[in-house]
ZADO-1210 file (C-alpha; in nm, 4 decimals, padded with zeros to 6 digits):
<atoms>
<atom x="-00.1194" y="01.2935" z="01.4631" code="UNK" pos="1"/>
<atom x="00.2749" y="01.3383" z="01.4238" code="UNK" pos="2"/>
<atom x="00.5416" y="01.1230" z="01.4949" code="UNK" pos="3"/>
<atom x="00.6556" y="01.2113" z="01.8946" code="UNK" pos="4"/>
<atom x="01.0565" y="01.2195" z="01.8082" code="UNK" pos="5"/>
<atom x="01.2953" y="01.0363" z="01.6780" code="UNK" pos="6"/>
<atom x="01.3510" y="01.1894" z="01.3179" code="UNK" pos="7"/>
<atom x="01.6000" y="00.9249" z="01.1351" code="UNK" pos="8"/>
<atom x="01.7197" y="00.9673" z="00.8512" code="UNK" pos="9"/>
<atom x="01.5532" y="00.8018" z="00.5282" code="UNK" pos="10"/>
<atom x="01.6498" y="00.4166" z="00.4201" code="UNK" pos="11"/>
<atom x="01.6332" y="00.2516" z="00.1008" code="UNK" pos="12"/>
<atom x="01.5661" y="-00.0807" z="00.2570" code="UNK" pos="13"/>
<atom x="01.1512" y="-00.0491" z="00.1359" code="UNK" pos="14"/>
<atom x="00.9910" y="-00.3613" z="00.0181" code="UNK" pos="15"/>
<atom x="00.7224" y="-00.3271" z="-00.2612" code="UNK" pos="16"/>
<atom x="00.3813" y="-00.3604" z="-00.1737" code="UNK" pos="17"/>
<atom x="00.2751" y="-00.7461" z="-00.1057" code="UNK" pos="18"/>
<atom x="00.6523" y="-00.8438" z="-00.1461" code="UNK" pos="19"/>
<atom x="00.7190" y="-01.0118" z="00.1970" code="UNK" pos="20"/>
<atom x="00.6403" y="-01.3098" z="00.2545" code="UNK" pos="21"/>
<atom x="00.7492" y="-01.2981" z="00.6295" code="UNK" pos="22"/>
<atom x="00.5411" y="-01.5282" z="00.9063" code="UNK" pos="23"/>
<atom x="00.3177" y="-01.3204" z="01.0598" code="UNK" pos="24"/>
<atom x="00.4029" y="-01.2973" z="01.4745" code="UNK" pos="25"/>
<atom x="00.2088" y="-01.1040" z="01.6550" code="UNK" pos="26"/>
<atom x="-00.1465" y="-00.8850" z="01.6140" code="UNK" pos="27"/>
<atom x="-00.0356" y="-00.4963" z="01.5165" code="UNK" pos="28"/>
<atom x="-00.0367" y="-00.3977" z="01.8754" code="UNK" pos="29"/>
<atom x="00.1694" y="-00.7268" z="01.9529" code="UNK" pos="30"/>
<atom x="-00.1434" y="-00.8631" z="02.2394" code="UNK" pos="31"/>
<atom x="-00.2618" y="-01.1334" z="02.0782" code="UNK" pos="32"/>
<atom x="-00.2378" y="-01.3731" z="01.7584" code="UNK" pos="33"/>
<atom x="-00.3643" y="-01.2362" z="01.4298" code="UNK" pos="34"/>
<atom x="-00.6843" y="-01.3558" z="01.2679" code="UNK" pos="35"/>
<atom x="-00.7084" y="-01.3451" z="00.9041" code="UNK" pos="36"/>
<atom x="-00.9074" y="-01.0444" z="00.7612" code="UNK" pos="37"/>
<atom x="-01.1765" y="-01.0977" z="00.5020" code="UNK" pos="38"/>
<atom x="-01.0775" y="-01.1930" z="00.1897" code="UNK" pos="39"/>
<atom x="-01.1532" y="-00.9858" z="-00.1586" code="UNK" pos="40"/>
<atom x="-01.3995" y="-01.1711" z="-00.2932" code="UNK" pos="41"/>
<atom x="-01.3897" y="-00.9295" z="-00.6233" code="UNK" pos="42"/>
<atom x="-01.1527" y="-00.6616" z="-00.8416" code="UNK" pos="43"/>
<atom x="-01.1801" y="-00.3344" z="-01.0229" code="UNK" pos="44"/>
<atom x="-01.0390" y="-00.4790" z="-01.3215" code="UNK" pos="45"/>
<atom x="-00.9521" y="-00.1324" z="-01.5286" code="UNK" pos="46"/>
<atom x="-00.8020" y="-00.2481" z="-01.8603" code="UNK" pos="47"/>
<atom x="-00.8149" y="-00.6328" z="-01.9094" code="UNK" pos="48"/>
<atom x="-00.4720" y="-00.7642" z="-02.0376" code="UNK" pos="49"/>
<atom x="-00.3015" y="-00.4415" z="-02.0496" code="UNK" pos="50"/>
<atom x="00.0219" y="-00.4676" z="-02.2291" code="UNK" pos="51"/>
<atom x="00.1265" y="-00.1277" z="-02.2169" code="UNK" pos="52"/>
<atom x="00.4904" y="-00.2565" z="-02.0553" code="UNK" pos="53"/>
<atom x="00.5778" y="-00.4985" z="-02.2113" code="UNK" pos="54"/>
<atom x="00.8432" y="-00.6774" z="-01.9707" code="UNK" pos="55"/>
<atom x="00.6205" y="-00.6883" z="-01.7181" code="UNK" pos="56"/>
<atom x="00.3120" y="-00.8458" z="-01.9175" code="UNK" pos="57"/>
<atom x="00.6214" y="-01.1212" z="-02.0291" code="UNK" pos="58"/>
<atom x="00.6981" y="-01.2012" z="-01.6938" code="UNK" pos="59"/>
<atom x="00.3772" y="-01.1834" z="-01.4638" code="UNK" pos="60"/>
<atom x="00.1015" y="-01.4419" z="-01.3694" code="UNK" pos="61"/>
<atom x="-00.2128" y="-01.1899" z="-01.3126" code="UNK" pos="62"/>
<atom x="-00.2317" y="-00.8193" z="-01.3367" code="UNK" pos="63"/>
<atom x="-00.3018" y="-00.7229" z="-00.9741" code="UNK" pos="64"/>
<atom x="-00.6354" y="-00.5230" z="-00.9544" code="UNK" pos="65"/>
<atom x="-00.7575" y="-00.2944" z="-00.6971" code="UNK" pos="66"/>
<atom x="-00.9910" y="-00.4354" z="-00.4276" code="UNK" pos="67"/>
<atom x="-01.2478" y="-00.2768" z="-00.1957" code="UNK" pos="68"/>
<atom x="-01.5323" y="-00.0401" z="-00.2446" code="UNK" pos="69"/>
<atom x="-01.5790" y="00.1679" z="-00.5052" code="UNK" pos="70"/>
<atom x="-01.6980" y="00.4564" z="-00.2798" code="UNK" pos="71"/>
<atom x="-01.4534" y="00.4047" z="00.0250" code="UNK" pos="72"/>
<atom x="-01.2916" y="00.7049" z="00.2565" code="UNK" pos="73"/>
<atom x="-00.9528" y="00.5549" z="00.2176" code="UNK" pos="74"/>
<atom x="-00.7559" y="00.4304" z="-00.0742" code="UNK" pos="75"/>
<atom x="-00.4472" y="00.1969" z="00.0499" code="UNK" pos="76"/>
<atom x="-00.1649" y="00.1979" z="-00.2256" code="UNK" pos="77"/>
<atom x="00.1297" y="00.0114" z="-00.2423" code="UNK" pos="78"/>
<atom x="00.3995" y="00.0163" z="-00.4855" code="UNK" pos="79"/>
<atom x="00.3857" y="-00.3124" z="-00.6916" code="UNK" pos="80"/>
<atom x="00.2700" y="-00.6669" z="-00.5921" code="UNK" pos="81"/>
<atom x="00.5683" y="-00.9184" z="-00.5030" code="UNK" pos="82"/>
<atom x="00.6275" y="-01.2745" z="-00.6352" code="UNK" pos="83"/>
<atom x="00.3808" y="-01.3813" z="-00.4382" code="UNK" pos="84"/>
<atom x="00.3386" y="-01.7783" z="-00.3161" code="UNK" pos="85"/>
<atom x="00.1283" y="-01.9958" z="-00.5537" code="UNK" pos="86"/>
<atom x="00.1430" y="-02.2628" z="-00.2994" code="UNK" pos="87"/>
<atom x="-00.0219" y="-02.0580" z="-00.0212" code="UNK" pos="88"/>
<atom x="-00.3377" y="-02.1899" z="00.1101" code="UNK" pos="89"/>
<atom x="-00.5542" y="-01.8438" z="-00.0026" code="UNK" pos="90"/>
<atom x="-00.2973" y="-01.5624" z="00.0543" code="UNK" pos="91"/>
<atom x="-00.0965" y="-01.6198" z="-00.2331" code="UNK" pos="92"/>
<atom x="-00.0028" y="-01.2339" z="-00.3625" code="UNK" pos="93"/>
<atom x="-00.1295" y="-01.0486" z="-00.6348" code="UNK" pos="94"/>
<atom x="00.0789" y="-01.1742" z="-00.8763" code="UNK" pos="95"/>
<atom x="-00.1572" y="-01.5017" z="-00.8255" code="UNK" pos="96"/>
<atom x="-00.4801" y="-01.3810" z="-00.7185" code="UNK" pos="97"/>
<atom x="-00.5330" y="-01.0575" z="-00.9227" code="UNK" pos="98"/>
<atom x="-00.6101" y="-00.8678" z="-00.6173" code="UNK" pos="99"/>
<atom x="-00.4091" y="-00.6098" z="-00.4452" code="UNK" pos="100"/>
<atom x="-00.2848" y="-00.6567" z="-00.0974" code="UNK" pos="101"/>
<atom x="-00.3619" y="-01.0516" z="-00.0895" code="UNK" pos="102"/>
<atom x="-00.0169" y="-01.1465" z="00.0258" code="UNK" pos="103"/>
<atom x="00.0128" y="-01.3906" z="00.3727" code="UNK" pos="104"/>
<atom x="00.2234" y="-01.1082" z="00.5346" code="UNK" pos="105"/>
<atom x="00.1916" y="-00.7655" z="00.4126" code="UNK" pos="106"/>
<atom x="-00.1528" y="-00.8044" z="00.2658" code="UNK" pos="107"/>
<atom x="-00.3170" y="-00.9469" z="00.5754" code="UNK" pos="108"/>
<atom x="-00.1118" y="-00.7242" z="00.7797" code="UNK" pos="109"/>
<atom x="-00.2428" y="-00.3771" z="00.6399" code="UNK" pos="110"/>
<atom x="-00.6012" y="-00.5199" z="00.6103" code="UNK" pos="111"/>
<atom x="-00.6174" y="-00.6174" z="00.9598" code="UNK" pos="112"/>
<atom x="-00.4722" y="-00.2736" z="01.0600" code="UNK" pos="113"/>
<atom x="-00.7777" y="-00.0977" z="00.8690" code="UNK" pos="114"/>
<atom x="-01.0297" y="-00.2914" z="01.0424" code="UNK" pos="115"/>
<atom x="-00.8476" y="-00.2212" z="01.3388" code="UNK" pos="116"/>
<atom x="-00.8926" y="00.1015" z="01.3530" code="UNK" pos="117"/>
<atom x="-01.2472" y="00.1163" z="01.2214" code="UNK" pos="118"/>
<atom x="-01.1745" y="00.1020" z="00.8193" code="UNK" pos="119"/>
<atom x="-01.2265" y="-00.2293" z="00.7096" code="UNK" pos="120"/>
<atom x="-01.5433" y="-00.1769" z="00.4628" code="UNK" pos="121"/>
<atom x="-01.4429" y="00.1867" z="00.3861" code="UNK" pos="122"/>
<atom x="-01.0847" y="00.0539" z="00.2351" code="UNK" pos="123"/>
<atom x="-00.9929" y="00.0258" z="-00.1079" code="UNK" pos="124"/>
<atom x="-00.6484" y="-00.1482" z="-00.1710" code="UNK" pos="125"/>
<atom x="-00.4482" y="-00.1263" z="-00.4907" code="UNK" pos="126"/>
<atom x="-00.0809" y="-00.0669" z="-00.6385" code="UNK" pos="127"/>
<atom x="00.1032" y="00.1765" z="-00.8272" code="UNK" pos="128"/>
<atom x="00.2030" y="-00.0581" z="-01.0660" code="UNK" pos="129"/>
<atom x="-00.0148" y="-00.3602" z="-01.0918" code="UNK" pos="130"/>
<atom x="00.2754" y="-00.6155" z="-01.2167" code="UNK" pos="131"/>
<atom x="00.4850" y="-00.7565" z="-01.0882" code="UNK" pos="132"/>
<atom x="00.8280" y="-00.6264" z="-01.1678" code="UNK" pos="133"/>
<atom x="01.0504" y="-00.9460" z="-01.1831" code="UNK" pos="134"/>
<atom x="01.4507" y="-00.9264" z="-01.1201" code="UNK" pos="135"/>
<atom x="01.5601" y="-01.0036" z="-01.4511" code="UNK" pos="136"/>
<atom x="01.8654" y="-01.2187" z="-01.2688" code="UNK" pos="137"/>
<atom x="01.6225" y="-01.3625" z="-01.0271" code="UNK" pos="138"/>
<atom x="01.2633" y="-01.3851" z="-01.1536" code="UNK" pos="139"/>
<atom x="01.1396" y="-01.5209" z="-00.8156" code="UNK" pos="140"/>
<atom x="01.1854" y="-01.2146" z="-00.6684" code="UNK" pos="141"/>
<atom x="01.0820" y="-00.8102" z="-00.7447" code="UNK" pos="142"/>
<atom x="01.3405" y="-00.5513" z="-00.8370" code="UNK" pos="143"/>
<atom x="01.1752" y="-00.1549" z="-00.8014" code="UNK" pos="144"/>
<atom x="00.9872" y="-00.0841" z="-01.1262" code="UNK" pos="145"/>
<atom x="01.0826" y="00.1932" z="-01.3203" code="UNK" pos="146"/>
<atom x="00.9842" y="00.5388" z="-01.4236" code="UNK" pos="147"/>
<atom x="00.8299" y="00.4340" z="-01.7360" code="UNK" pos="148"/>
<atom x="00.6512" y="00.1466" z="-01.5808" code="UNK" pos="149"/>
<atom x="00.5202" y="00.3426" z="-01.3006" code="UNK" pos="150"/>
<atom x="00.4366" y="00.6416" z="-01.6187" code="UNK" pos="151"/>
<atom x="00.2400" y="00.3725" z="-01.7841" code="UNK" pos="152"/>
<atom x="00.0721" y="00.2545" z="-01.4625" code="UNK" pos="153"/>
<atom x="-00.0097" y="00.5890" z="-01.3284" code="UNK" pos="154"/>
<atom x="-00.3385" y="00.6570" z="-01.5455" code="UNK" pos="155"/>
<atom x="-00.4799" y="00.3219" z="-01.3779" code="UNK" pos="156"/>
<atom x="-00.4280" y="00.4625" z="-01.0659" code="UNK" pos="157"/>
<atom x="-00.5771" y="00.7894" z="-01.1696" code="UNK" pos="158"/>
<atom x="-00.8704" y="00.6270" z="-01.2676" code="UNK" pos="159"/>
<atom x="-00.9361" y="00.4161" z="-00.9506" code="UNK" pos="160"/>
<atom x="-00.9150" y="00.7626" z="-00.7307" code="UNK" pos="161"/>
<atom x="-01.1419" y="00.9104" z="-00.9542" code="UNK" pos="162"/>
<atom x="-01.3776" y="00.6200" z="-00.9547" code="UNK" pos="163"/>
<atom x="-01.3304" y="00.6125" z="-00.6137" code="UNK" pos="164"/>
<atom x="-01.3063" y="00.9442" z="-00.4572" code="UNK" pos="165"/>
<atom x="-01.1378" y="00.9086" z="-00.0999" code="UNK" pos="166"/>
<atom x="-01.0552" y="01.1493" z="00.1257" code="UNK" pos="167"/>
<atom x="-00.7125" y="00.9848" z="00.2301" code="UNK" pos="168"/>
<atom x="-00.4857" y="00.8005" z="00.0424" code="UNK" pos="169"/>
<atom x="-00.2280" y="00.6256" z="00.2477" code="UNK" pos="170"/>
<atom x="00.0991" y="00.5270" z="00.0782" code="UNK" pos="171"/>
<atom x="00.2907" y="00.2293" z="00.2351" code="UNK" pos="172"/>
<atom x="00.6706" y="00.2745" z="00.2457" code="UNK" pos="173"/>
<atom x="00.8877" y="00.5261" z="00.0168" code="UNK" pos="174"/>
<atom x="00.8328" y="00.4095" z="-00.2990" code="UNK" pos="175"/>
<atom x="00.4226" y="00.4233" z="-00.3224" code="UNK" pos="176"/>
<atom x="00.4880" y="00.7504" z="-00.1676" code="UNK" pos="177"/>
<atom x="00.7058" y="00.8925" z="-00.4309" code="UNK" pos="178"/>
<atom x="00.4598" y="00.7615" z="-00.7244" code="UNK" pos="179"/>
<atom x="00.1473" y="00.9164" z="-00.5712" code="UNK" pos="180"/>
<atom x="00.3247" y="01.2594" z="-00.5451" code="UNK" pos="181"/>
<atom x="00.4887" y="01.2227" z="-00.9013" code="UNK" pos="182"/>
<atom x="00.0715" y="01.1833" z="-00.9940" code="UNK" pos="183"/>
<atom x="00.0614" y="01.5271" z="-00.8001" code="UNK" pos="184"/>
<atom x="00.3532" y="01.6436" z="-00.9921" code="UNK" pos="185"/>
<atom x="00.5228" y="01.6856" z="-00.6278" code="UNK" pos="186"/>
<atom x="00.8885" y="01.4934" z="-00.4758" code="UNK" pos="187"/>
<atom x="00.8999" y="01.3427" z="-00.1565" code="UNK" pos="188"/>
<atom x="01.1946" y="01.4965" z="00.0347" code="UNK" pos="189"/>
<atom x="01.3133" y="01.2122" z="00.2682" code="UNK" pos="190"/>
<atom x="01.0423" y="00.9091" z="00.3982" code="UNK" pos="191"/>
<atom x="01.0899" y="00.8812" z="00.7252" code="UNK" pos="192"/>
<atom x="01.0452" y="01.2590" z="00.8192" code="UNK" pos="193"/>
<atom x="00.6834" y="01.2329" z="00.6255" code="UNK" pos="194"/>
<atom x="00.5000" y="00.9028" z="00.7659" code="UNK" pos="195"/>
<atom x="00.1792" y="01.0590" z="00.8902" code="UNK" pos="196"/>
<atom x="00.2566" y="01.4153" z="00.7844" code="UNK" pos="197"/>
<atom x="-00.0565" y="01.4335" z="00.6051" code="UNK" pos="198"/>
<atom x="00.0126" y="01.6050" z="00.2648" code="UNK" pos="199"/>
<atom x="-00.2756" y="01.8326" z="00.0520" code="UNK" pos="200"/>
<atom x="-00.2562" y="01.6995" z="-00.3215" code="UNK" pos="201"/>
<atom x="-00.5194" y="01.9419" z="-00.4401" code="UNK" pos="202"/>
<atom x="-00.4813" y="01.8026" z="-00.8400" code="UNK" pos="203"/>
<atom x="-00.5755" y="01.4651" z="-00.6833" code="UNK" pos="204"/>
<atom x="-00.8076" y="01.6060" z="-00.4391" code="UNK" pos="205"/>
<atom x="-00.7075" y="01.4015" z="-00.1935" code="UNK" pos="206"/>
<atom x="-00.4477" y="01.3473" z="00.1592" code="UNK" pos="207"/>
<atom x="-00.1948" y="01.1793" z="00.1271" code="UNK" pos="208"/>
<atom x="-00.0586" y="00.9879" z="00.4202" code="UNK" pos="209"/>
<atom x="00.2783" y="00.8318" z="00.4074" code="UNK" pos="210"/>
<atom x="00.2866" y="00.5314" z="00.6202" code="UNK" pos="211"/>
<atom x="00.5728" y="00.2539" z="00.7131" code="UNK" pos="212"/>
<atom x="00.5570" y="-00.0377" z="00.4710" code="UNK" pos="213"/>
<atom x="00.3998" y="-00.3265" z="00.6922" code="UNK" pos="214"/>
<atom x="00.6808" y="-00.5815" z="00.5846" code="UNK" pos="215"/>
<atom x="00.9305" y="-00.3016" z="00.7613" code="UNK" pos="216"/>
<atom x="00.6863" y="-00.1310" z="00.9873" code="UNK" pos="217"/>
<atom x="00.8204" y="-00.3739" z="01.3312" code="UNK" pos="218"/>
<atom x="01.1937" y="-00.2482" z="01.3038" code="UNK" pos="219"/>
<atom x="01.0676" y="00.1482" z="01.2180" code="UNK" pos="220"/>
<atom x="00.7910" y="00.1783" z="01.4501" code="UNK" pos="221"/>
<atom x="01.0208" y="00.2488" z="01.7705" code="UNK" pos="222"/>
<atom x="01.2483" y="00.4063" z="01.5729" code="UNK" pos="223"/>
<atom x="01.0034" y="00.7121" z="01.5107" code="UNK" pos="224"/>
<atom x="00.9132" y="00.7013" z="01.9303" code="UNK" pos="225"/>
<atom x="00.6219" y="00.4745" z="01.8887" code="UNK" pos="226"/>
<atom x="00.4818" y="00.1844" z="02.0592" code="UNK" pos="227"/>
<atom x="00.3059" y="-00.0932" z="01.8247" code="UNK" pos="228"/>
<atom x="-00.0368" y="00.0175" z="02.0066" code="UNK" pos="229"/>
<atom x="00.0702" y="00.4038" z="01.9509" code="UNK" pos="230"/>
<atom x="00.1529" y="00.3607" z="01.5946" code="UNK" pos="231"/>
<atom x="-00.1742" y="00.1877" z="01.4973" code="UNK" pos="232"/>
<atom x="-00.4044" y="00.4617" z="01.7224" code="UNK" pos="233"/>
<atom x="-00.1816" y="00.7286" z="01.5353" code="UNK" pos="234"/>
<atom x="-00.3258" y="00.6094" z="01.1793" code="UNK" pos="235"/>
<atom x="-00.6362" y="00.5853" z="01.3216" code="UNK" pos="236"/>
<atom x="-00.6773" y="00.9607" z="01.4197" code="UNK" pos="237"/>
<atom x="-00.5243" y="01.0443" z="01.1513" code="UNK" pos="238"/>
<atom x="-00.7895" y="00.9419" z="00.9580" code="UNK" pos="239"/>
<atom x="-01.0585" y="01.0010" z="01.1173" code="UNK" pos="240"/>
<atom x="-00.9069" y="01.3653" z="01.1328" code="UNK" pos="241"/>
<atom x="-00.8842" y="01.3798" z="00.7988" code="UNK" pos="242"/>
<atom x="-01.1886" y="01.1831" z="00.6567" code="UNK" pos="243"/>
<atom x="-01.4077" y="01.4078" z="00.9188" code="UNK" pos="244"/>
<atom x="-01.2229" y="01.7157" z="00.7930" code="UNK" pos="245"/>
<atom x="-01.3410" y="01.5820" z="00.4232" code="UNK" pos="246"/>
<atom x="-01.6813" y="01.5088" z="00.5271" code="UNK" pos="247"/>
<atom x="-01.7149" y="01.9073" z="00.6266" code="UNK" pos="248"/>
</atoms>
């Protein structure tokens, strides 16, 4: 499933993964009020107190670790986890809990669009780089980690798609996209021209499936000629596509 037509050109305005910590408005398809998806009630912890970047082992609270099962169709990855909110009632980002994806916006947000579309025990959720990259001028908020930080991280993420062995991996927003093809030893020529273009990374043995970053996902959306309902039913059979195709 491809986007219908508006082709606009990329933007640099991509938030990491779990860095929003926007008020949720509206259910994905914008019908009702959003319910909170299940929480992770345990982590693929891959190298306890890793150290390997030093900056960011100075400056984090928890090393974000992967979530979901370790057999799932689909492997969500985001770029790095935000500052999070330690004062959030569970949600509090995965610079606090440890967990990928556990922000009160863009955690919730992608986890409820899995289930939505039929995913929500065959979804595994992790980062690119599991610390949180802190603005050295502001450390409350993230600044975009760099190329050694994301070399360092990349065997973790290696491992977990081994481990796990999906047939899709969907990237949300530019910046988890351009990691996972570096991993494929690939460059992403312009974002918004790829989300759902399903790419073959045969080294990973996987599809990858750029998708809008849910923190930027409401102002993109009609942008690319979709409705909120259209979007979300796009991802869906695009998965299904692809995990079927897998599954053959």
């Amino acid at each position: 499933m491809f986007p219908p037509n508006a082709s606009p050109s990329d933007s640099s305005a991509d938030a990491d993964a779990d860095s929003s910590d926007a008020t949720d408005s509206g259910s994905e398809t914008g019908s009702s009020p959003p319910t909170d998806p299940p929480f992770p009630q345990s982590r693929n912890v891959i190298e306890p107190d890793c150290t390997r970047c030093p900056a960011l082992a100075e400056t984090r609270e928890c090393i974000s670790w992967g979530t979901g099962p370790l057999d799932a169709s689909v492997v969500v990855v985001g770029e790095a986890p935000g500052p999070g909110n330690p004062d959030a009632d569970r949600w509090k980002g995965g610079n606090w809990t440890g967990k990928g994806y556990t922000s009160r916006h863009s955690g919730r947000r992608i986890r409820r669009m899995l289930a939505q579309v039929g995913y929500d025990d065959e979804a595994y959720y992790t980062n690119a780089v599991k610390c949180f990259p802190a603005d050295p001028e502001d450390p409350s908020s993230n600044r975009e980690p760099t190329p050694e930080e994301r070399a360092n991280c990349r065997p973790h993420l290696l491992s977990e798609l081994e481990t796990v062995d999906p047939a899709v991996v969907l990237a949300t927003g530019k910046h988890a996209t351009t990691t996972v093809l570096a991993a494929e030893g690939k460059e992403l020529d312009g974002f918004v021209d790829c989300v759902l273009e399903p790419v073959r990374c045969e080294t990973l043995d996987v599809w990858l499936v750029p998708i809008l970053h849910p923190s930027y996902q409401d102002v993109w959306i009609g942008r690319l000629g979709y409705e909120p309902d259209e979007y979300l039913a796009a991802i869906g059979e695009t998965l299904e596509e692809l995990c079927g195709r897998a599954d053959e």
